[in-house]
C-alpha positions, -999 to +999 in steps of 0.1 A: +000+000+000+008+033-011+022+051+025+005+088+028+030+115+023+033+144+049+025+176+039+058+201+040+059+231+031+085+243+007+102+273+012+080+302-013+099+325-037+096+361-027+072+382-044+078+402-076+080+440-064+077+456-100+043+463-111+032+469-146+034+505-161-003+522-153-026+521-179-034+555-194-061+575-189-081+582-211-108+611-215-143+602-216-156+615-248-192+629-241-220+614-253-244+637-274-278+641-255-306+617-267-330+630-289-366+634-278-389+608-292-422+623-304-456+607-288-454+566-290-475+551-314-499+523-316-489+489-324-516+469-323-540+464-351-571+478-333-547+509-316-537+518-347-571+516-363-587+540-343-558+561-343-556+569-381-597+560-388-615+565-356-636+533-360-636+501-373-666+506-394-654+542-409-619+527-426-644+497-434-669+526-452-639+543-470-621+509-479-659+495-499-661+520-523-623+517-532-615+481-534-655+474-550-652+457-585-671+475-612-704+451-602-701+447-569-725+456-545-706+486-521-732+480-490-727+437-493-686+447-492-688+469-463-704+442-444-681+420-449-652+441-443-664+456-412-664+412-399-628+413-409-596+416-386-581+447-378-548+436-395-569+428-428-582+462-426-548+484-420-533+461-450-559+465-474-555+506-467-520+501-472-529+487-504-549+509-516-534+540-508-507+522-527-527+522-557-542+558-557-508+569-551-493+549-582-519+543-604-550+566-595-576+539-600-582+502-608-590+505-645-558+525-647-538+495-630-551+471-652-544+491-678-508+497-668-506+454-663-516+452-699-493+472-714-463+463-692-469+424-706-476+435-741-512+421-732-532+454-735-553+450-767-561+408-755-599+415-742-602+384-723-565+391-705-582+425-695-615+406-683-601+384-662-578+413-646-611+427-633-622+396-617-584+395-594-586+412-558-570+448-556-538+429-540-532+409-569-536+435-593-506+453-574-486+421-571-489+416-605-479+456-613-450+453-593-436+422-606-446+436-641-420+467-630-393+447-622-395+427-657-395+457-668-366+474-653-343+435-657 
């Protein structure tokens, strides 16, 4: 068996006395004062609805008449779009104000989509234009663009 060894001290080497040079110092640079953020807005969906519409049913009202087909029914659309989510609602204003900024109207969109795929004097490309959801028409403008532009 292994015999257990005594603990002994060994004599300890004396200490270094020299210290490293000090580090220097250097100023603090000031930091420019932060800027005051204007009021906080709304984040969520139904915030934000009343805070640029007042209500659900008035952004429902003003979305109806824009994103209506030529014969759809404005009072049936309204009623379906004030049963819609908040989020549906702020997107679809997105979109539109979108298209009234790019375009000015729907016929003027389509119009833009046929003549950006060589496709405006083909009646039943144009036809079945109308029948795509205001969304779709500007997916299909925007990709049109960037064939366009490639």
């Amino acid at each position: 068996m292994a015999s257990k060894s005594k603990n002994t001290k060994t004599a300890s080497k004396p200490k270094a006395t020299s210290k490293a040079p000090p580090k220097p110092v250097v100023a603090k640079v000031a930091k420019a004062p932060k800027v005051a953020a204007g009021p906080q807005k709304a984040r969520h969906p139904h915030k934000r609805v009343i805070e640029n519409h007042t209500s659900k049913e008035s952004l429902a009202k003003s979305l109806a008449s824009v994103i209506a087909r030529g014969d759809e029914d404005t009072d049936a659309l309204e009623g379906r779009l004030k049963r819609a989510s908040n989020q549906q609602l702020l997107r679809l204003s997105r979109v539109t104000a979108t298209v009234t900024k790019k375009y000015g109207s729907r016929d003027k969109m389509i119009a833009a989509i046929g003549t950006a795929q060589n496709k405006s004097k083909d009646k039943d490309f144009l036809t079945k234009l109308e029948s795509y959801s205001l969304p779709q028409l500007l997916d299909l403008a925007a990709a049109a663009e960037r064939a366009a532009r490639a």
